[in-house]
GUTI-768544 format. One record per residue (C-alpha): residue in three letters; x, y, z. Coordinates in steps of 0.1 Angstrom, whole numbers, padded with zeros to 4 digits, always signed. Layout:
residues N
ALAXYZ/...
***
This chain:
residues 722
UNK+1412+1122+1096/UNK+1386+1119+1068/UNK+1396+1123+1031/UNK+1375+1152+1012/UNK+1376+1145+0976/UNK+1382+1170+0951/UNK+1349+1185+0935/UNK+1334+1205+0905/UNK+1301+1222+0894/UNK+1290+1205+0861/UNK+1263+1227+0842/UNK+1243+1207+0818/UNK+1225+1226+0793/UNK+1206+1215+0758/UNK+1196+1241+0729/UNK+1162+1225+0712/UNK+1151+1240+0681/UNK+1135+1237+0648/UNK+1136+1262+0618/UNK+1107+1283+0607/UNK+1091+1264+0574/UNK+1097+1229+0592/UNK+1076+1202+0581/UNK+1051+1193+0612/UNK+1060+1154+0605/UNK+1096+1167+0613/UNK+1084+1185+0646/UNK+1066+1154+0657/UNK+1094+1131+0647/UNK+1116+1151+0668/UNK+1094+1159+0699/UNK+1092+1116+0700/UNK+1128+1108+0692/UNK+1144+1136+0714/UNK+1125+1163+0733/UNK+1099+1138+0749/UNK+1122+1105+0761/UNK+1143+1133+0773/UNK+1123+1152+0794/UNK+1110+1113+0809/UNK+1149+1106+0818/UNK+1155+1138+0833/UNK+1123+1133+0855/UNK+1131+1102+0866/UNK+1164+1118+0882/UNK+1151+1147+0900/UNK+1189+1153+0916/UNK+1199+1162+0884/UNK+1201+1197+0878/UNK+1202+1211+0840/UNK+1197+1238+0820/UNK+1173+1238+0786/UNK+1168+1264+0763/UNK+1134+1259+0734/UNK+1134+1283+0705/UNK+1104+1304+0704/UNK+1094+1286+0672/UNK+1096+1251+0691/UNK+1083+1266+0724/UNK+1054+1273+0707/UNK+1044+1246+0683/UNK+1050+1223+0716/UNK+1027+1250+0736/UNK+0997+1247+0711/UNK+1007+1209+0706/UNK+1015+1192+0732/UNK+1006+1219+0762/UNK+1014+1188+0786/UNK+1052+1189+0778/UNK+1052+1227+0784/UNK+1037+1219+0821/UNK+1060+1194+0826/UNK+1087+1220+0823/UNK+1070+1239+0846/UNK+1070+1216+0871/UNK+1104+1206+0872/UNK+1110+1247+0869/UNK+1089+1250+0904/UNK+1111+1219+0919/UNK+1142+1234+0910/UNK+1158+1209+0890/UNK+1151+1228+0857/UNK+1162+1266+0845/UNK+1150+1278+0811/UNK+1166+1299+0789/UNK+1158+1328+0766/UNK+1177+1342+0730/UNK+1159+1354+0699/UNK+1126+1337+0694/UNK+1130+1327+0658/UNK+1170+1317+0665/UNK+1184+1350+0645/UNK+1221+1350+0639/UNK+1222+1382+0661/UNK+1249+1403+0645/UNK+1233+1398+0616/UNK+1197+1416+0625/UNK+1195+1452+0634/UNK+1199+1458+0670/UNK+1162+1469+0678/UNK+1152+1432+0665/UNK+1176+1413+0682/UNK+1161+1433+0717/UNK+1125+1427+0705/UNK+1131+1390+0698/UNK+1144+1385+0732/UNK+1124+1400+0746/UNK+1097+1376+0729/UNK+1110+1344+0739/UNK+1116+1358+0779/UNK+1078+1370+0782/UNK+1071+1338+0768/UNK+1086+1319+0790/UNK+1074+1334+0816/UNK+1040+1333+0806/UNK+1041+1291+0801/UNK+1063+1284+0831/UNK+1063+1313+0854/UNK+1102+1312+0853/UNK+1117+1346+0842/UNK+1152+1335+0819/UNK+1180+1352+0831/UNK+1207+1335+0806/UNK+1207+1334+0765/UNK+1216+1310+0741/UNK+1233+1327+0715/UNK+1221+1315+0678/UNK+1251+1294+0663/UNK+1276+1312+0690/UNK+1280+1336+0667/UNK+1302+1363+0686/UNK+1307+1399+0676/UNK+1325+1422+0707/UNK+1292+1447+0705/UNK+1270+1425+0716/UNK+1272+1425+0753/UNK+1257+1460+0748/UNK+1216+1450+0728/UNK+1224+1415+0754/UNK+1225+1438+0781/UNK+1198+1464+0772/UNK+1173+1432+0770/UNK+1180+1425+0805/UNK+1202+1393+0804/UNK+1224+1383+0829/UNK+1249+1355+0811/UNK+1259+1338+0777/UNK+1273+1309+0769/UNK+1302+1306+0743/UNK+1325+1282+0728/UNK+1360+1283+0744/UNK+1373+1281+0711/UNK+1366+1325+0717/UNK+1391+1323+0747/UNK+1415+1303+0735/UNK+1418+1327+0704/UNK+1428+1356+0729/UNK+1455+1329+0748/UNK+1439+1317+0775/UNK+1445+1282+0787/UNK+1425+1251+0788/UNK+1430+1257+0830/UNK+1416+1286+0823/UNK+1381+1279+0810/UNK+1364+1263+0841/UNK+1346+1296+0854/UNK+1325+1321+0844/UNK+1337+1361+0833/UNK+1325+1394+0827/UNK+1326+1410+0793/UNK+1314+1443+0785/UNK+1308+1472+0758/UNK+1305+1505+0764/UNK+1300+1499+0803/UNK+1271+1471+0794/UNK+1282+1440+0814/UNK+1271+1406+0806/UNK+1284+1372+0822/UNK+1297+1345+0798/UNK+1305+1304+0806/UNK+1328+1289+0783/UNK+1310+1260+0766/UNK+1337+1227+0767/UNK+1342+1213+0734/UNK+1358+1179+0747/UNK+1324+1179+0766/UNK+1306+1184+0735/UNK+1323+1152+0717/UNK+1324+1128+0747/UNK+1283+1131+0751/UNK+1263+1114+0743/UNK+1291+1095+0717/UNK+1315+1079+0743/UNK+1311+1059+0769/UNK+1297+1070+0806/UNK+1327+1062+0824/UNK+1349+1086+0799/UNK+1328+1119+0808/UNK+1332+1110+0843/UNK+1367+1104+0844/UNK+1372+1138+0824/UNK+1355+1154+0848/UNK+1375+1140+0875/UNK+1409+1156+0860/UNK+1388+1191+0863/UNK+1381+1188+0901/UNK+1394+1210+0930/UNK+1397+1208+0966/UNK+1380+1243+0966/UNK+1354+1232+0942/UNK+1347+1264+0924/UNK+1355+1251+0889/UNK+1323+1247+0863/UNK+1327+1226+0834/UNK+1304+1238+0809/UNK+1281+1207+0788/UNK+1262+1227+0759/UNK+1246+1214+0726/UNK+1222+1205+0701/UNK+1192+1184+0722/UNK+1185+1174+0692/UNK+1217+1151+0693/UNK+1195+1133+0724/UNK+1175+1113+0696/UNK+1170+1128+0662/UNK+1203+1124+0650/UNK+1209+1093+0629/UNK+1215+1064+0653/UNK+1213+1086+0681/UNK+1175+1076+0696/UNK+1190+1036+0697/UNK+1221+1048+0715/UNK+1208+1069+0737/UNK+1174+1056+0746/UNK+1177+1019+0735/UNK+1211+1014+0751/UNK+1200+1035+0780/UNK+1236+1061+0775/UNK+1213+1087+0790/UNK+1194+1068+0821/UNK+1235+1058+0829/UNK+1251+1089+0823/UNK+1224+1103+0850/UNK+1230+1072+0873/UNK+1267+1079+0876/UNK+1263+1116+0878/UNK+1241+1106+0906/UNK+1269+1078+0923/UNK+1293+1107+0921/UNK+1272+1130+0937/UNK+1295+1137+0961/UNK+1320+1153+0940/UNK+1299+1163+0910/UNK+1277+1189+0922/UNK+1251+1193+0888/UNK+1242+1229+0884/UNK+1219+1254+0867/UNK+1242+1284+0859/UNK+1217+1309+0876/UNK+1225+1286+0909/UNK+1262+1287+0901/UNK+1268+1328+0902/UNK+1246+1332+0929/UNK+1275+1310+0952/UNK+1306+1320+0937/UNK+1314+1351+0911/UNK+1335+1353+0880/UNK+1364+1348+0884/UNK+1382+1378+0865/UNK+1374+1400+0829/UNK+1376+1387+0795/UNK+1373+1405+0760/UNK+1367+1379+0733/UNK+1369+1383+0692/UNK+1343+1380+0663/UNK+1335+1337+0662/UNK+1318+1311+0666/UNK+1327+1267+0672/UNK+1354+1257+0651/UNK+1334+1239+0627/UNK+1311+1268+0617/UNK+1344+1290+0609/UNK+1356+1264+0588/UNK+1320+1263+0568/UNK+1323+1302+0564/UNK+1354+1300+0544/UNK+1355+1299+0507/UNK+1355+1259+0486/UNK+1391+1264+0484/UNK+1404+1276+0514/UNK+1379+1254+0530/UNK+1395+1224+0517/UNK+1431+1238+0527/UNK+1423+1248+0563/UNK+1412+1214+0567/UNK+1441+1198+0553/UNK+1465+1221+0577/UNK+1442+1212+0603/UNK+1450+1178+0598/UNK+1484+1183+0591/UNK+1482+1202+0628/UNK+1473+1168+0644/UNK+1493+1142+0628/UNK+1522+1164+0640/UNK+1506+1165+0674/UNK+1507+1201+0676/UNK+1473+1203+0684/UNK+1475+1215+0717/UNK+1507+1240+0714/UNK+1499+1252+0675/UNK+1460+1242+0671/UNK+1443+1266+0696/UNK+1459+1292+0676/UNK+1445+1281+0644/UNK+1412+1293+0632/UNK+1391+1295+0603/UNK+1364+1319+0586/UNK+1340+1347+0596/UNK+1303+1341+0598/UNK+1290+1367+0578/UNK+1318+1358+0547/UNK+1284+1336+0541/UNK+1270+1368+0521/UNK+1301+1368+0503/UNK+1301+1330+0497/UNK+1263+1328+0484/UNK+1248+1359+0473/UNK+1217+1340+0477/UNK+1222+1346+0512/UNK+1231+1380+0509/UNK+1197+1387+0491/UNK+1176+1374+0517/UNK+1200+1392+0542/UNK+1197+1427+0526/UNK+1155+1419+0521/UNK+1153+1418+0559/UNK+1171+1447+0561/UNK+1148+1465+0535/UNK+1118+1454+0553/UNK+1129+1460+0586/UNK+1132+1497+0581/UNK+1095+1495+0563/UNK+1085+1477+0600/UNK+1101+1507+0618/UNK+1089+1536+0597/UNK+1054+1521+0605/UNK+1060+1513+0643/UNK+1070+1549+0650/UNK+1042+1565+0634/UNK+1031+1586+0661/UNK+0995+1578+0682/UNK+0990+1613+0675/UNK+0988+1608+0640/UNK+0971+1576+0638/UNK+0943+1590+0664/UNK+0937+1622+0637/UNK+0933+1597+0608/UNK+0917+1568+0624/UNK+0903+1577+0658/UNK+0909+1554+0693/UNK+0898+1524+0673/UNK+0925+1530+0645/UNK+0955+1534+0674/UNK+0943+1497+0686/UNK+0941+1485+0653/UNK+0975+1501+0643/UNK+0989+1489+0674/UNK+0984+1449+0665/UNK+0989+1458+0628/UNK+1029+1472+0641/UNK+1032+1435+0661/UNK+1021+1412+0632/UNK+1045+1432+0612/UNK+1073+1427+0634/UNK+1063+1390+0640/UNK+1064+1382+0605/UNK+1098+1399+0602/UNK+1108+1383+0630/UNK+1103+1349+0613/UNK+1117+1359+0584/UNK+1151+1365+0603/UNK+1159+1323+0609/UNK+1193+1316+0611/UNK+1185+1279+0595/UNK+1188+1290+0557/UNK+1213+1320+0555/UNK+1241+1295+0561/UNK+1257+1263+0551/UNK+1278+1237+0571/UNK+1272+1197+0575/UNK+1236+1199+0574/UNK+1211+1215+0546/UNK+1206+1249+0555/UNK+1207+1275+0525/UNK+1204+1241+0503/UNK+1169+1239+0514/UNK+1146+1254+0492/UNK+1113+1257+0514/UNK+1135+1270+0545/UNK+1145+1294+0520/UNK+1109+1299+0509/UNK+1097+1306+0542/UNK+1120+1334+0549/UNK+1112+1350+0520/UNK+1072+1349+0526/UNK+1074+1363+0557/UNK+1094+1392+0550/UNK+1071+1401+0523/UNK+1044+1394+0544/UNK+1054+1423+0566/UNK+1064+1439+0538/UNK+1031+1439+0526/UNK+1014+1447+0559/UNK+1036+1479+0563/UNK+1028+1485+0523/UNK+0994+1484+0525/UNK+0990+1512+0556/UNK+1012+1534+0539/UNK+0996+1539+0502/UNK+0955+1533+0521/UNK+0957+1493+0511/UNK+0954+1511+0469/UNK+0972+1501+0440/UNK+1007+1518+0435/UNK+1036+1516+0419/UNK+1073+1527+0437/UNK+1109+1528+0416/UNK+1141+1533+0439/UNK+1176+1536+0429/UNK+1198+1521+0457/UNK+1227+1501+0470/UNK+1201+1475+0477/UNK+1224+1443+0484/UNK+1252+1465+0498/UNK+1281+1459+0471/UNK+1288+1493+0460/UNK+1268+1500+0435/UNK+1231+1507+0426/UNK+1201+1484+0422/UNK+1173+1494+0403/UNK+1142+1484+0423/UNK+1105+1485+0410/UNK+1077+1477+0437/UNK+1040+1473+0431/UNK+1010+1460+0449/UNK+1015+1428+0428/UNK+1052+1425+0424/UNK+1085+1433+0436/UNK+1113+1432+0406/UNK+1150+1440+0416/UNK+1171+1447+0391/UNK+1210+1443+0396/UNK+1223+1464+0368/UNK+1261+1454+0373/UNK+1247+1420+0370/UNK+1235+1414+0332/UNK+1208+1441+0337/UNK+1196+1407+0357/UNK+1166+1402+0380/UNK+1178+1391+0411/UNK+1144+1388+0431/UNK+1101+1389+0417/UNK+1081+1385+0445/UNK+1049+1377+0438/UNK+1028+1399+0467/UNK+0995+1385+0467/UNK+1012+1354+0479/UNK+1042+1365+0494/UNK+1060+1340+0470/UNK+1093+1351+0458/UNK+1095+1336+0423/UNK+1135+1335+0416/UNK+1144+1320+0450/UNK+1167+1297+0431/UNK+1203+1290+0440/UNK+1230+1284+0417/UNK+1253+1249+0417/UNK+1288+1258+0438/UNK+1315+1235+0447/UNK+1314+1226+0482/UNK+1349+1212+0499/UNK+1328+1178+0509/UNK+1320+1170+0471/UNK+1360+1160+0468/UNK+1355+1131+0491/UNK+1324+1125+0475/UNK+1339+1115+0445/UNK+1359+1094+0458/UNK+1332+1074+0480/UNK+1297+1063+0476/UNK+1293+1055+0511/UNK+1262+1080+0529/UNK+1251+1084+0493/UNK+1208+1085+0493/UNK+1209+1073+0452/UNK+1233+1060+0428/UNK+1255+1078+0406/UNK+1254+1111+0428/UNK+1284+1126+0415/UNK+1271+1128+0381/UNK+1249+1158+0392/UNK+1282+1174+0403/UNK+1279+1205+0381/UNK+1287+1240+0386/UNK+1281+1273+0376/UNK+1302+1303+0360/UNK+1276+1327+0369/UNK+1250+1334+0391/UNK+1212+1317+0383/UNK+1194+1347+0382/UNK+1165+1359+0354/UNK+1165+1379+0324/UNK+1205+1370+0315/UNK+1214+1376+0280/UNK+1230+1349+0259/UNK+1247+1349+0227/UNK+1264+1312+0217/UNK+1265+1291+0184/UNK+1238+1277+0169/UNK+1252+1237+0169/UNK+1255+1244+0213/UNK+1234+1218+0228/UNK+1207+1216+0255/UNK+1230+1194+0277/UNK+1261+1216+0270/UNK+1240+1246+0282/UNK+1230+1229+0314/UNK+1261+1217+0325/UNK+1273+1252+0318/UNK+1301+1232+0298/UNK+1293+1253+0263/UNK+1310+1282+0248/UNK+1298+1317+0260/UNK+1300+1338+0226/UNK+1289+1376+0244/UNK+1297+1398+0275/UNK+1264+1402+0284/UNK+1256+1373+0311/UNK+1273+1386+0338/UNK+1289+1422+0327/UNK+1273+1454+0333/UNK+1247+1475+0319/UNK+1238+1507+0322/UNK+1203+1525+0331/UNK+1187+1553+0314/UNK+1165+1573+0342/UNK+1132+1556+0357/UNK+1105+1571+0333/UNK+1083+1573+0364/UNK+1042+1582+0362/UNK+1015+1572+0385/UNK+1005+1542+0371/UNK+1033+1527+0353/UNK+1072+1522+0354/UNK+1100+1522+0329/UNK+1135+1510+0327/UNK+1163+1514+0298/UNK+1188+1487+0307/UNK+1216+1484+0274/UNK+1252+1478+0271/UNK+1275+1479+0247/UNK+1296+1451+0242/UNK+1305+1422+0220/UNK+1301+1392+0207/UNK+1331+1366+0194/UNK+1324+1356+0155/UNK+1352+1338+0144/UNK+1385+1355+0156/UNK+1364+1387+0153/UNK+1351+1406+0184/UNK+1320+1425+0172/UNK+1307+1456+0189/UNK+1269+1448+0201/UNK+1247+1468+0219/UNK+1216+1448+0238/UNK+1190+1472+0252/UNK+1161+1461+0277/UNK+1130+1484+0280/UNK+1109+1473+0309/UNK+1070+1480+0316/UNK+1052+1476+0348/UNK+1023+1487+0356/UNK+1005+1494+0392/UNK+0975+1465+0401/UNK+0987+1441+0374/UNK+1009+1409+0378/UNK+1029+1414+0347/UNK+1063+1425+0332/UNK+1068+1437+0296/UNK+1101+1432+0280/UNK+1113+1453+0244/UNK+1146+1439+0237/UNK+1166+1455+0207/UNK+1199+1437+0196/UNK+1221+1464+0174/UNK+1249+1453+0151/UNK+1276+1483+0151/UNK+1304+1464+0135/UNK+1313+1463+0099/UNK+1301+1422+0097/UNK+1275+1407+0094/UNK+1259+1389+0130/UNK+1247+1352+0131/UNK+1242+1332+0167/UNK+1219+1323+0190/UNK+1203+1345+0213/UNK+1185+1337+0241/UNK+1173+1350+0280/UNK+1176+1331+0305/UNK+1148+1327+0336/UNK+1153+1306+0366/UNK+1125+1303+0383/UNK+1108+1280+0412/UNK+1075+1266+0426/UNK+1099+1242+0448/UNK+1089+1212+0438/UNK+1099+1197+0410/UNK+1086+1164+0407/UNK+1052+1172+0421/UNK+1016+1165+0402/UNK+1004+1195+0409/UNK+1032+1216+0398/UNK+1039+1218+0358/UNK+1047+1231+0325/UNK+1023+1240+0299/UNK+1020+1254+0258/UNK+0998+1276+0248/UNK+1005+1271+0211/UNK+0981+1248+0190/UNK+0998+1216+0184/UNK+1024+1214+0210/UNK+1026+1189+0235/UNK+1049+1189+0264/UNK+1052+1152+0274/UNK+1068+1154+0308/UNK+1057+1181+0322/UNK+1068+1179+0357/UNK+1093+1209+0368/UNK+1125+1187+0369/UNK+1122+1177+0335/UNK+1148+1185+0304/UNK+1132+1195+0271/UNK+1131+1216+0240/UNK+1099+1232+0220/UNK+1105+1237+0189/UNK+1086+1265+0167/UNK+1070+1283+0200/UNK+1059+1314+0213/UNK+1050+1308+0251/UNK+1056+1283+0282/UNK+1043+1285+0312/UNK+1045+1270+0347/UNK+1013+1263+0366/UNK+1011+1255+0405/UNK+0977+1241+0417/UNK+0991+1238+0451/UNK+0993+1272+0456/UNK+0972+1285+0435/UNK+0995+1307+0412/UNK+1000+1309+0371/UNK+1036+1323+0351/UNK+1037+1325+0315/UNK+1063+1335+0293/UNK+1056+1349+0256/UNK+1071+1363+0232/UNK+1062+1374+0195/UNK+1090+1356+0173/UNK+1090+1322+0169/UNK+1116+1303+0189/UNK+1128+1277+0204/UNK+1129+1271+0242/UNK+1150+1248+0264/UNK+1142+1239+0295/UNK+1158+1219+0327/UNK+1161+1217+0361/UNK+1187+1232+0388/UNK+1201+1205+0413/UNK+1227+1210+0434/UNK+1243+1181+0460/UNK+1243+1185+0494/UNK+1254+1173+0525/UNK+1223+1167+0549/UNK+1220+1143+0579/UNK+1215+1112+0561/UNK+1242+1116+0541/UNK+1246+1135+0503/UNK+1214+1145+0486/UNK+1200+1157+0453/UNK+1179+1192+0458/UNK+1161+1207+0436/UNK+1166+1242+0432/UNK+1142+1256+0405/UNK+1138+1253+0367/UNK+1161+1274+0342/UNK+1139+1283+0315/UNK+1154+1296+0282/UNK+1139+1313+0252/UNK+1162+1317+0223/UNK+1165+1326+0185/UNK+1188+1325+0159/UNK+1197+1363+0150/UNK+1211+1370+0113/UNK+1220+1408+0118/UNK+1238+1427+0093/UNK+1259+1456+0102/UNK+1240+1489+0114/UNK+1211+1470+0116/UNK+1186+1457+0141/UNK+1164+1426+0160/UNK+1136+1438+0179/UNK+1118+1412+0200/UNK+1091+1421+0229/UNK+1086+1390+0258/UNK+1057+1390+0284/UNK+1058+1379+0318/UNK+1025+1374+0338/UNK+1018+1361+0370/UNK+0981+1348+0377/UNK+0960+1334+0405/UNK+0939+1300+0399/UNK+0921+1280+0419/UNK+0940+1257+0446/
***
């Protein structure tokens, strides 16, 4: 009588991706350290069946790159060991893009594949695993078959560990999709434990009918560019054995694609799972504070060893609480909004219309005009920078940067058709960022200035259109739950002293915030935000007069009434704003009229506030300069702290690309300066970033009551020569 030993399916699948805005030297590093040693083990083991999935960003750098790794792919596509996946082609967080981009991205990447391998993707990799229950519905309607998920989403419903070894059916509204629960004790044993442990694990999941799939699905990166991962992996050959015994063990590990899987045995019942993602992203999404006490209950959860009967209960946040977290997010979030519906209005102009104006050459044109558009928005919709976990994300100003220049890159394209490619000048009242309440924003063919009203009369974003640079992109220092342990190690530290930069902010680093505080407050009290906030003004709100609107020029009445502390004395202040733009020019003209109502006389320090970027800060090519006769600044790079004394002007000059801001104003002052650097966790450990330059005009006011101070300040954005 022969023995026949228990068997299971084991799929093997690796996400590879890189964000738009990478460096190429971090593409390269990437392709040598992890996507190319890879693809050489897994050819050398043509048994082995697996499961890759390539970002459209990476699919095509490594298509116009290195066109011989693409038809190596293909060939182990044609010999069946390989199946490719599809998802969004720039790696959106899908419920986070409208539903007619997160079908036109997928639709992208499978055409794409298709065209480079011949292989039509029938399964997606969803961004981040970022679940909501609507989705089978836009995952459907783009013609995908399956999903894969954590099974962190079934165990949340109550399923069982036994339970998560097959694939099920989901649906919404009668739009079925197939999902395979990805194994999480699968995602920690490889490639960081030993062979022999995945094996073994495996072995507890076989069955004599040997219908079971365990479900292998992760970063590729991992394979290579993670630190000490290319040594372990490559070097000490973990990969070239991990295949080998997969390969001894053939007989009972049967390695699958997922396509092969359900076309032998169907799922095995219906599942409906809740909004999330892994259990480490959920944790991320919640708030410094409750961050830091989920994971303390969490480990609490373990000691107890109540991990299996309590822990699968026990979840964390809610991806899109990231808005809520960093508004800096929820700017760039609410952008891409705004610009998608410019894309759309432009894509459904009819061919009727655009054959009257423009003949059978226009439709053409407009045609490839409507596709760069929704490219560049496309792009602009990167998961990499709206977030924040363990690695850099939102902390990285030129991931940040690139989002931002290609949304206004479609913006612009969609612009440009509708006003005929002329000057112009736009105002809108709306609930631009989605809180509630209105936004005041002016758009030109030079600028876009948002004004959040209920924020300071602030401005929360100035592009600059020419090129598409968004000026304020700058994000304000926040306490993260990993700078606690920081303090109390120096270990995975990249300089000295790290926790000295550990400062944070009582209100948001936006421009044009009004400060009143006493004359003796210092520079490095002000930039620690450590100093003694004399007004309401900062972050309280203002009101708005009605857009004085013509065809040339717009004008804003921001004011508020409120007060300033003098003593034990709360005085009433009103601070009005007038602001001037004008259609074809790159500037912003400020009137500013401080008026003492009370019955005492007013003396402090006023001053606005801009925080601005070029994203480096310690560049050559990127500096301050004076205007005024005499004055030297002497360190002029963008991360530098100073004060001019006596002056009427500062600027910021970027050689790299090409662009020119100057501030002036026409009472003497005196100006402080100094950079914005939060601390970060990134993969080599905690890192200084910096985030822009806060820039502060500021005069000492002597007001007596029922009287006024009336100061005007320029802003004006130039091209120079790169």
């Amino acid at each position: 009588m022969s023995f026949k030993p228990k068997t299971i399916n084991f799929a093997f699948a690796l996400h590879n991706h890189q964000p738009v805005g990478n460096f190429e030297g971090v593409f390269e590093e990437a392709y040598r350290s992890a996507y190319l040693p890879f693809l050489e083990v897994l050819e050398a083991h043509p048994k082995i069946k697996m499961t890759l999935h390539y970002t459209g960003i990476l699919f095509d750098w490594l298509a116009k790159r290195r066109p011989e790794f693409v038809l190596r792919l293909k060939q182990l596509v044609e010999r069946g060991q390989l199946e490719l996946m599809t998802g969004g082609f720039y790696e959106p967080i899908f419920p986070s893009i409208p539903d007619r981009d997160k079908l036109g991205q997928i639709k992208k990447l499978t055409n794409f594949v298709k065209e480079k391998t011949g292989y039509e993707a029938k399964g997606m990799w969803l961004a981040e695993r970022v679940w909501e229950p609507y989705l089978p519905k836009p995952i459907c309607e783009a013609g995908v078959k399956y999903v894969l998920i954590d099974d962190e989403h079934f165990k949340l419903v109550g399923m069982s560990e036994n339970e998560l070894h097959g694939a099920y059916v989901t649906e919404e509204q009668g739009y079925p999709v197939t999902i395979f629960p990805i194994d999480m004790k699968l995602r920690y044993l490889i490639p960081f434990r030993m062979v022999h442990e995945t094996i073994d694990y495996l072995r507890s999941l076989a069955t004599d009918d040997g219908k079971r799939i365990a479900v292998m699905a992760d970063d590729g990166e991992k394979f290579g560019s993670w630190p000490g991962t290319y040594n372990s992996v490559y070097g000490e050959r973990w990969l070239e054995n991990f295949f080998t015994a997969l390969e001894q063990n053939s007989d009972w590990i049967r390695t699958t694609t997922f396509s092969e899987y359900l076309n032998k045995y169907p799922p095995i019942g219906r599942v409906y799972l809740p909004t999330a993602s892994y259990a480490e992203m959920m944790e991320w999404a919640l708030p410094p504070s409750r961050g830091i006490e989920y994971a303390n209950a969490l480990r609490e959860i373990k000691n107890r060893g109540l991990e299996s009967s309590v822990g699968k209960f026990f979840r964390g946040g809610f991806w899109r609480f990231f808005f809520v977290k960093y508004p800096e997010s929820n700017n760039m979030n609410k952008k891409m909004l705004l610009v998608s519906e410019k894309v759309r209005r432009l894509g459904e102009i009819s061919r009727e219309m655009v054959l009257a104006k423009e003949g059978d050459k226009g439709v053409k044109e407009h045609e490839e005009l409507v596709e760069k558009a929704k490219d560049e928005l496309w792009q602009g919709q990167c998961n990499c920078p709206y977030w924040h976990g363990v690695f850099g994300g939102l902390y990285i100003n030129y991931l940040r940067n690139a989002i931002y220049q290609h949304l206004i890159e479609a913006e612009n394209i969609a612009d440009r058709y509708f006003h005929n490619s002329k000057p112009f000048i736009e105002v809108a009242m709306t609930d631009y960022d989605l809180d509630g309440l209105e936004e005041a924003l002016i758009s030109s063919d030079m600028l876009n200035t948002y004004f959040d009203i209920d924020y300071g009369g602030s401005i929360c974003e100035l592009d600059y259109r020419p090129k598409a640079f968004n000026l304020t992109n700058v994000l304000t220092r926040r306490q993260e739950p990993y700078h606690v342990g920081m303090r109390e190690s120096a270990r995975g530290m990249k300089e000295a002293d790290l926790e000295r930069y550990l400062k944070y902010d009582w209100y948001r680093r936006s421009s044009l915030l009004d400060h009143f505080f006493n004359t003796d407050t210092q520079l490095d009290q002000f930039q620690d935000a450590a100093y003694p906030e004399r007004g309401d003004f900062v972050n309280q709100p203002y009101k708005i007069s009605k857009p004085n609107m013509e065809s040339d020029f717009v004008a804003l009445r921001l004011y508020r009434e409120g007060g300033v502390w003098q003593g034990t004395d709360f005085l009433p202040i009103k601070v009005e704003k007038i602001v001037k733009m004008q259609k074809g020019l790159g500037k912003i003209e400020f009137e500013y009229t401080i008026e003492n109502t009370s019955w005492k006389r007013l003396d402090a320090e006023f001053g606005i506030e801009f925080n601005l970027t070029f994203l480096a800060g310690n560049a050559p090519d990127r500096y301050y300069y004076s205007q005024d006769a005499g004055t030297q600044i002497h360190d002029k790079m963008l991360n530098s702290k100073g004060i001019t004394w006596n002056t009427r002007n500062i600027g910021m000059k970027d050689e790299y690309l090409g662009m020119d801001l100057g501030l002036s104003w026409d009472k003497e002052g005196t100006c402080w300066r100094f950079p914005i650097e939060t601390v970060s966790q990134s993969e080599g450990g905690f890192e200084r970033a910096y985030q822009g330059s806060s820039i502060m005009p500021h005069w000492q006011v002597d007001i007596e009551p029922n009287s006024k101070w009336k100061m005007k300040l320029l802003l004006e954005i130039k091209e120079i020569k790169k």
